[in-house]
TIPATI-182211 format. One record per residue (C-alpha): z, y, x. Coordinates in steps of 0.2 Angstrom, whole numbers, plus 5000, padded with zeros to 4 digits. Layout:
BEGIN
<up Z | north Y | east X> $
...
! end
This chain:
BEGIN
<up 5259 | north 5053 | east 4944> $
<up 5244 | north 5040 | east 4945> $
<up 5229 | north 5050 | east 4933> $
<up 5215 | north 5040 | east 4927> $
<up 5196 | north 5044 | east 4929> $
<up 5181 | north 5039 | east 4926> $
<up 5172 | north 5025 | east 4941> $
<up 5160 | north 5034 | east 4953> $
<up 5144 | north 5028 | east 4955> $
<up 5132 | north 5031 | east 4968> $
<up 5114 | north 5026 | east 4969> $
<up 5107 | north 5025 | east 4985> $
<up 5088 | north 5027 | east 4990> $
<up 5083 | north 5026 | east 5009> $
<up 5066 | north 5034 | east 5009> $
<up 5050 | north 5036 | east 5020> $
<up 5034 | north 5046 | east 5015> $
<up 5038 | north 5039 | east 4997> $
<up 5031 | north 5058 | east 4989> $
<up 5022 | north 5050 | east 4978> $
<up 5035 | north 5042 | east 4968> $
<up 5052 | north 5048 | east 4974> $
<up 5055 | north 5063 | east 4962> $
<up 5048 | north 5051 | east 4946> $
<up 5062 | north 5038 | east 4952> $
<up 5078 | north 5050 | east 4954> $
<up 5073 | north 5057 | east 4938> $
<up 5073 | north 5040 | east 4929> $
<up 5091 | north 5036 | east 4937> $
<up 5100 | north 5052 | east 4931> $
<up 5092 | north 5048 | east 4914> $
<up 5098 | north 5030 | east 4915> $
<up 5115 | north 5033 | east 4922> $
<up 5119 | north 5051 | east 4922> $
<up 5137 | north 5052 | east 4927> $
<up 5127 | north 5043 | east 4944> $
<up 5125 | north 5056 | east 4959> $
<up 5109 | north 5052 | east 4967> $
<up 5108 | north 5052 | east 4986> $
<up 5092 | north 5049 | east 4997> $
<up 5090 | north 5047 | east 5016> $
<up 5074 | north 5054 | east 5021> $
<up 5070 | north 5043 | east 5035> $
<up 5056 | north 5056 | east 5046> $
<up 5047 | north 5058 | east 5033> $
<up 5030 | north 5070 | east 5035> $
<up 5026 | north 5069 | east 5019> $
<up 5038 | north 5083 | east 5009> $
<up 5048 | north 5067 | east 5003> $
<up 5065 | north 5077 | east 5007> $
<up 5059 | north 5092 | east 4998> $
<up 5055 | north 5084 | east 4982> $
<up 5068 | north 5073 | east 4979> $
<up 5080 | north 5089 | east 4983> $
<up 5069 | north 5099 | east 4968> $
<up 5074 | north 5082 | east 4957> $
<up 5093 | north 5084 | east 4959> $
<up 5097 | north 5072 | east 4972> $
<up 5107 | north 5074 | east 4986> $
<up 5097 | north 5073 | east 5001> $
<up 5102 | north 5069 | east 5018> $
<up 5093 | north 5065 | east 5034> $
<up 5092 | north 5049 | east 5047> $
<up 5083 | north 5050 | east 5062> $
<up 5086 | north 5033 | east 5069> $
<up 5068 | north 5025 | east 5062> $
<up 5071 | north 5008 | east 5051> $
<up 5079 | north 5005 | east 5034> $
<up 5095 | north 4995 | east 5042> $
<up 5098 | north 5011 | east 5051> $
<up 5095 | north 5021 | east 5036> $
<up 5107 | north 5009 | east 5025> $
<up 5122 | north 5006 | east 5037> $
<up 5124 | north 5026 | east 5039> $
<up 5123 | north 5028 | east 5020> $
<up 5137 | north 5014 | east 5016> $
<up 5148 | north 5022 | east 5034> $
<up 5143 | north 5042 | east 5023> $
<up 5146 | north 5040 | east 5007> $
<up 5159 | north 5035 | east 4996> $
<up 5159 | north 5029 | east 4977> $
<up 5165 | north 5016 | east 4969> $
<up 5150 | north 5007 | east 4964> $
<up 5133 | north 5008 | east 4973> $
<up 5117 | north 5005 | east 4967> $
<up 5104 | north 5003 | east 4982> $
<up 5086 | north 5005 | east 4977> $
<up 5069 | north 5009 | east 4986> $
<up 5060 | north 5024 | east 4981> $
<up 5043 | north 5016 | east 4979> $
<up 5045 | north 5016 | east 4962> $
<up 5042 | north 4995 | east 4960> $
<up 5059 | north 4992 | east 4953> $
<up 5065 | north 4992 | east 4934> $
<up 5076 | north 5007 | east 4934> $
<up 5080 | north 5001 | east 4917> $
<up 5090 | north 4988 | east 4923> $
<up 5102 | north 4997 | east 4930> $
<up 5117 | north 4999 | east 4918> $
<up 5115 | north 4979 | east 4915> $
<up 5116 | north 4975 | east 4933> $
<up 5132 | north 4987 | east 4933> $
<up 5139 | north 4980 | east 4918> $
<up 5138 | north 4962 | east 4926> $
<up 5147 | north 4969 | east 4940> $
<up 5161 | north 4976 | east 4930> $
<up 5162 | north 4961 | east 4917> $
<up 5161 | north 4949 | east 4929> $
<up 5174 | north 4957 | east 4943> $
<up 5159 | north 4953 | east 4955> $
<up 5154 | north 4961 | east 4973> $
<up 5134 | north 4961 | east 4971> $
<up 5123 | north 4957 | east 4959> $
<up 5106 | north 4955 | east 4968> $
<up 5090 | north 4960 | east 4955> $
<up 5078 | north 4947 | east 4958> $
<up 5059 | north 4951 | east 4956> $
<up 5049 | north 4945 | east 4944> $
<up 5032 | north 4947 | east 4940> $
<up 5015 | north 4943 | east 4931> $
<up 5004 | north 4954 | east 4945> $
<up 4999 | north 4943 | east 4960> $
<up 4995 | north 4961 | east 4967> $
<up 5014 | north 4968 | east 4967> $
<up 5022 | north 4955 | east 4976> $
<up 5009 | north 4943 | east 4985> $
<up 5008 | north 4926 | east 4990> $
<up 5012 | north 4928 | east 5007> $
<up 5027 | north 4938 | east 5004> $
<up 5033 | north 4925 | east 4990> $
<up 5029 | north 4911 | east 5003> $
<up 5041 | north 4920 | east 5018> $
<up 5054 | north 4923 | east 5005> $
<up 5054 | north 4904 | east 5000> $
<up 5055 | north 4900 | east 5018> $
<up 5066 | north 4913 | east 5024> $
<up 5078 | north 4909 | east 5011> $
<up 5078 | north 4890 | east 5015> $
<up 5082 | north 4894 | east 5033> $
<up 5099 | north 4906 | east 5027> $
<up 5104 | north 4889 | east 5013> $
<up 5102 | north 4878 | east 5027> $
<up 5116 | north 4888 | east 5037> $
<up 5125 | north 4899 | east 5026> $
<up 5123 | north 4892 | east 5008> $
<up 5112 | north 4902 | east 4995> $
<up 5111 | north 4905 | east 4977> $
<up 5099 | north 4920 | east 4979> $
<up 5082 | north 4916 | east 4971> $
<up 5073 | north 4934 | east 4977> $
<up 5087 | north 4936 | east 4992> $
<up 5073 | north 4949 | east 5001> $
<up 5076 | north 4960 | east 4986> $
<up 5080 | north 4981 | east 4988> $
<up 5087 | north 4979 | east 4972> $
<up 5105 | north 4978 | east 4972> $
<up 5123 | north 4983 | east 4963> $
<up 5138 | north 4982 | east 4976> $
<up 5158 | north 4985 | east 4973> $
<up 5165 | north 4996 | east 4986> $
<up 5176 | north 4982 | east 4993> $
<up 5157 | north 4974 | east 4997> $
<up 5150 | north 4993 | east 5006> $
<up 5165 | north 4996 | east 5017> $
<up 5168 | north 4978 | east 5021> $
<up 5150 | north 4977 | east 5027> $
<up 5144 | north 4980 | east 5048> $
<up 5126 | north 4982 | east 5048> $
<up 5119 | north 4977 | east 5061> $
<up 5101 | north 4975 | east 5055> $
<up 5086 | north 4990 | east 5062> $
<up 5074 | north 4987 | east 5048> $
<up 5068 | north 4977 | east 5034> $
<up 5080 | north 4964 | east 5040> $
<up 5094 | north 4972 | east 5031> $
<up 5092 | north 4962 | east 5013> $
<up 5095 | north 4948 | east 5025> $
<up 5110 | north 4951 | east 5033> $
<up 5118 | north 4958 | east 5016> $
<up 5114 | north 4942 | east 5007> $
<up 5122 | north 4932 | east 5023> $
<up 5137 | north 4944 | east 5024> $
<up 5139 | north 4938 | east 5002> $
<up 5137 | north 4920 | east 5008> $
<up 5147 | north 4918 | east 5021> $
<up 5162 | north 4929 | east 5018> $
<up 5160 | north 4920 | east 5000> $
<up 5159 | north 4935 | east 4990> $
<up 5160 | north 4933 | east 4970> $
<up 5140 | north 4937 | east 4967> $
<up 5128 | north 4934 | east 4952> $
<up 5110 | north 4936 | east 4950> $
<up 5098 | north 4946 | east 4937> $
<up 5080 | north 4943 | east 4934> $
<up 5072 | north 4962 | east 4934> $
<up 5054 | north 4965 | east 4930> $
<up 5042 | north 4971 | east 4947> $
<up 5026 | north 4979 | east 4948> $
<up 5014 | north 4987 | east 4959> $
<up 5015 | north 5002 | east 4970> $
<up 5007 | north 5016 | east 4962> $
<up 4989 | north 5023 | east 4968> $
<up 4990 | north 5032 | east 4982> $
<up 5009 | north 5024 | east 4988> $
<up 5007 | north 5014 | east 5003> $
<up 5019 | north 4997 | east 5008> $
<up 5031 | north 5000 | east 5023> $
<up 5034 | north 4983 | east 5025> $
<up 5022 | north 4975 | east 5040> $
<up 5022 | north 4954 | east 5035> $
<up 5020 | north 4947 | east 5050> $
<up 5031 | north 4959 | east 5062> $
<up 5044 | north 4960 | east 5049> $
<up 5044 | north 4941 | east 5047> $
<up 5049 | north 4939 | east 5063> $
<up 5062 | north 4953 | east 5065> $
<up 5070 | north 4943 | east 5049> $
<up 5068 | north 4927 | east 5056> $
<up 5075 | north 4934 | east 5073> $
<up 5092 | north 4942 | east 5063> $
<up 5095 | north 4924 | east 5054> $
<up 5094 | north 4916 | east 5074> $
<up 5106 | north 4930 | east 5077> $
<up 5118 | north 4926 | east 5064> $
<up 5118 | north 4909 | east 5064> $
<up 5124 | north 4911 | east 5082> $
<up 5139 | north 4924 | east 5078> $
<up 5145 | north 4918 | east 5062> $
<up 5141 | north 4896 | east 5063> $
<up 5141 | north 4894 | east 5081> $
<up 5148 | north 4877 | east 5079> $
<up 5132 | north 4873 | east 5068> $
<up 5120 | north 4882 | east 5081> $
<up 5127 | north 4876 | east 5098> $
<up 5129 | north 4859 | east 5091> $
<up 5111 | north 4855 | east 5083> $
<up 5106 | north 4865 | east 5101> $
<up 5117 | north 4850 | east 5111> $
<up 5112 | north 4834 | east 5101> $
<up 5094 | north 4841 | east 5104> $
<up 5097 | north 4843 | east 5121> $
<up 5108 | north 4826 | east 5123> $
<up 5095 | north 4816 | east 5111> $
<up 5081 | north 4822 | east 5125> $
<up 5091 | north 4817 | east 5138> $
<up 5094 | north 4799 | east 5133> $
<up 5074 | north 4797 | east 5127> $
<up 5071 | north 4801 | east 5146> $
<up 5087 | north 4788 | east 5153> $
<up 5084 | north 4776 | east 5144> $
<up 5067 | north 4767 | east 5151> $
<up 5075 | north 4771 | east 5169> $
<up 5092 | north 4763 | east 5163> $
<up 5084 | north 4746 | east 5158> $
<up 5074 | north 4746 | east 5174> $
<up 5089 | north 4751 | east 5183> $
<up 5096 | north 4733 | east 5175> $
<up 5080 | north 4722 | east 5178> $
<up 5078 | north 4728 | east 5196> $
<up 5093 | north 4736 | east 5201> $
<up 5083 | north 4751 | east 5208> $
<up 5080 | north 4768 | east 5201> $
<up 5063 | north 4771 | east 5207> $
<up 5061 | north 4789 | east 5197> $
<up 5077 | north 4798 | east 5203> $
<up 5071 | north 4814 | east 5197> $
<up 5069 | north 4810 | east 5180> $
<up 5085 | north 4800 | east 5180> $
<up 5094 | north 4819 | east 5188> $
<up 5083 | north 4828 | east 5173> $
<up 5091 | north 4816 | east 5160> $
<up 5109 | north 4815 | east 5166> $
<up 5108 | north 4835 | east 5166> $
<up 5102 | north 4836 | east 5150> $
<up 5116 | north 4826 | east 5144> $
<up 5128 | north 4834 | east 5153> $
<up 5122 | north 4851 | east 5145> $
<up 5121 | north 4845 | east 5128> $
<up 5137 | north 4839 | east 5129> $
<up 5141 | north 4858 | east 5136> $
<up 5133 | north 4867 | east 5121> $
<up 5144 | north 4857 | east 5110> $
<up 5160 | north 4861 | east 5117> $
<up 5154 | north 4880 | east 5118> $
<up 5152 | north 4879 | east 5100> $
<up 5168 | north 4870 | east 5095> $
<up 5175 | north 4884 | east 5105> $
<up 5167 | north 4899 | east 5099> $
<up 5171 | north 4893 | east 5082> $
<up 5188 | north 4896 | east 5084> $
<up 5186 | north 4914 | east 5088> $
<up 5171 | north 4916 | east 5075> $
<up 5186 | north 4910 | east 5061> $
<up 5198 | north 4921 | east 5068> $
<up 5186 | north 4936 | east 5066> $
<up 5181 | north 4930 | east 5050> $
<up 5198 | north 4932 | east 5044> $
<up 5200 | north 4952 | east 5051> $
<up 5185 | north 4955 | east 5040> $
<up 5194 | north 4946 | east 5028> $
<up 5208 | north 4956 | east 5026> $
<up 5198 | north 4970 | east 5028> $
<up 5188 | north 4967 | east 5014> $
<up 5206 | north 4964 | east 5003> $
<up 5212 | north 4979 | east 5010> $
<up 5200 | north 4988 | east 4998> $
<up 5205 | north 4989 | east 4980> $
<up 5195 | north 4979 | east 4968> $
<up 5184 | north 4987 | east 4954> $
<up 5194 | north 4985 | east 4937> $
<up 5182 | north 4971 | east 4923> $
<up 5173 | north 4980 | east 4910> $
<up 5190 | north 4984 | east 4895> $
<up 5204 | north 4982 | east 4907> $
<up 5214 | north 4998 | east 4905> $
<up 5220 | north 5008 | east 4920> $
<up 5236 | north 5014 | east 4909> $
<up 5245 | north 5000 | east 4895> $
<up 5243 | north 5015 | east 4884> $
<up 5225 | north 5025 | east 4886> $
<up 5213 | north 5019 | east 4874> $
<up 5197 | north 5014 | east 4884> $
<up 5183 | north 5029 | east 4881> $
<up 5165 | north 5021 | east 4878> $
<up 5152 | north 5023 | east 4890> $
<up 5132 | north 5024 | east 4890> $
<up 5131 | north 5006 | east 4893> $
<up 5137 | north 5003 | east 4876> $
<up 5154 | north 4994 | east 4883> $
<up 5171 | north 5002 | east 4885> $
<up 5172 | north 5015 | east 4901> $
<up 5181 | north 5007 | east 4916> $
<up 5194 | north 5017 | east 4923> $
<up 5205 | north 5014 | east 4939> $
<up 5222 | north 5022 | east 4943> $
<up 5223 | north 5032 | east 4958> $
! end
């Protein structure tokens, strides 16, 4: 007989040297959503960041592999839950907004709803980090699509058909890259919640490097534009290479018919090459598509093999009255 129960929700925290403010944030979640189980992965810390998050009441674990993709991807392969609420432990994110970015994921049958920053101190998110987001962001729309205004956001509610669909490949920082590109190309059913940000608190130092990050970041979306659009990638790559080619042909071509010579027969070997390999990238793309779309489709139907989370009011049992929540809406239950 299928019994009823209440969702599981997990909030995740990847963590390093974050002592400071890591037992202030686990106690605001368990205040915020309290039938939530609060995990963090200590990442080497040396700063008793495991010890007092474990004298909070969360569930701490450890990963050695340094970097926050390493630390997320062994979180979503550990942990299982039903929804997930992945968070830095800095303490610059709104834990307040939690139960509306859940409530929008539930009410809206989503797989992510990304918390976009927002803020009035140039000193929490600076200039250069806006301007990289802005750029970064253009570069991901310009292959993938994106409705994402703060897609570099840690701030993020995902379904558990979105976790366990999801290979990580990222090390670091990168990782908020590659989830928003894994939303938009698999085209996951995703919304977006403004949430207020401020600054780190005295004495809690930034882990994110701009410059070396940036590039790590930039490096990932090269990466992925490769795997998942390598018809887009190879053929930009071989018009460039077949446009250079006839740029350098061309003068020799109308010389060739004025005089009947070809005086510069090593430009005219360069520009024929350059055709011929532009021409080559193209037809590597159109055939590395076709396995790129048949890959697509495994994840596909490995993301539809997972059950869908249940809208917000939609009964698990024609005869169970919904309880209510602390979110003020009907408790969502699934039948197992």
């Amino acid at each position: 007989m299928n019994s009823a129960r209440r969702l599981d929700i997990a909030v995740l925290i990847p963590c390093f040297n974050e002592a400071v403010t890591i037992q202030k944030v686990i106690s605001e979640f368990r205040t915020q959503i309290p039938n939530a189980t609060v995990y963090v992965y200590d990442n080497n810390s040396t700063d008793g960041t495991a010890e007092l998050a474990a004298s909070a009441g969360a569930v701490v674990r450890m990963e050695r592999l340094q970097g926050k993709g390493n630390v997320v991807r062994t979180m979503f392969a550990d942990i299982e839950a039903d929804i997930y609420v992945l968070v830095d432990g800095d303490d610059t994110y709104d834990v307040g907004a939690a139960p509306l970015l859940i409530d929008r994921l539930l009410s809206q049958g989503l797989d992510i709803v990304n918390g976009a920053r927002e803020t009035k101190i140039k000193t929490a998110y600076r200039q250069g980090h806006r301007l990289g987001n802005y750029a970064i962001s253009r570069l991901v729309a310009l292959a993938f699509g994106n409705n994402f205004r703060d897609m570099l956001s840690g701030y993020k509610v995902l379904s558990k058909r979105f976790v366990k669909s999801f290979q990580a490949i990222s090390f670091g920082f990168e990782i908020e890259t590659e989830i928003a590109v894994h939303t938009f190309e698999q085209r996951l059913p995703n919304d977006e919640i403004m949430i207020q940000y401020r600054e780190r608190p005295e004495n809690s130092v930034s882990k994110l490097h701009t410059y070396g990050d940036g590039l790590r970041i930039l490096r990932l979306i090269v990466q992925l534009v490769k795997n998942e659009r390598p018809l887009f990638f190879f053929g930009w790559l071989g018009m460039a290479t077949v446009a250079m080619g006839f740029i350098l042909g061309l003068p020799i071509i109308v010389e060739f018919f004025e005089t009947g010579l070809v005086p510069r027969l090593p430009t005219a070997v360069l520009a024929t090459g350059s055709v011929m390999l532009g021409f080559t990238a193209f037809f590597t793309g159109l055939i590395l598509d076709v396995v790129t779309r048949s890959r697509q489709e495994m994840k596909r139907f490995a993301y539809l093999a997972i059950p869908a989370l249940p809208r917000t009011g939609q009964r698990a049992c024609p005869h169970e009255q919904p309880a209510k929540t602390q979110f003020g809406r009907p408790n969502t239950t699934i039948e197992r």
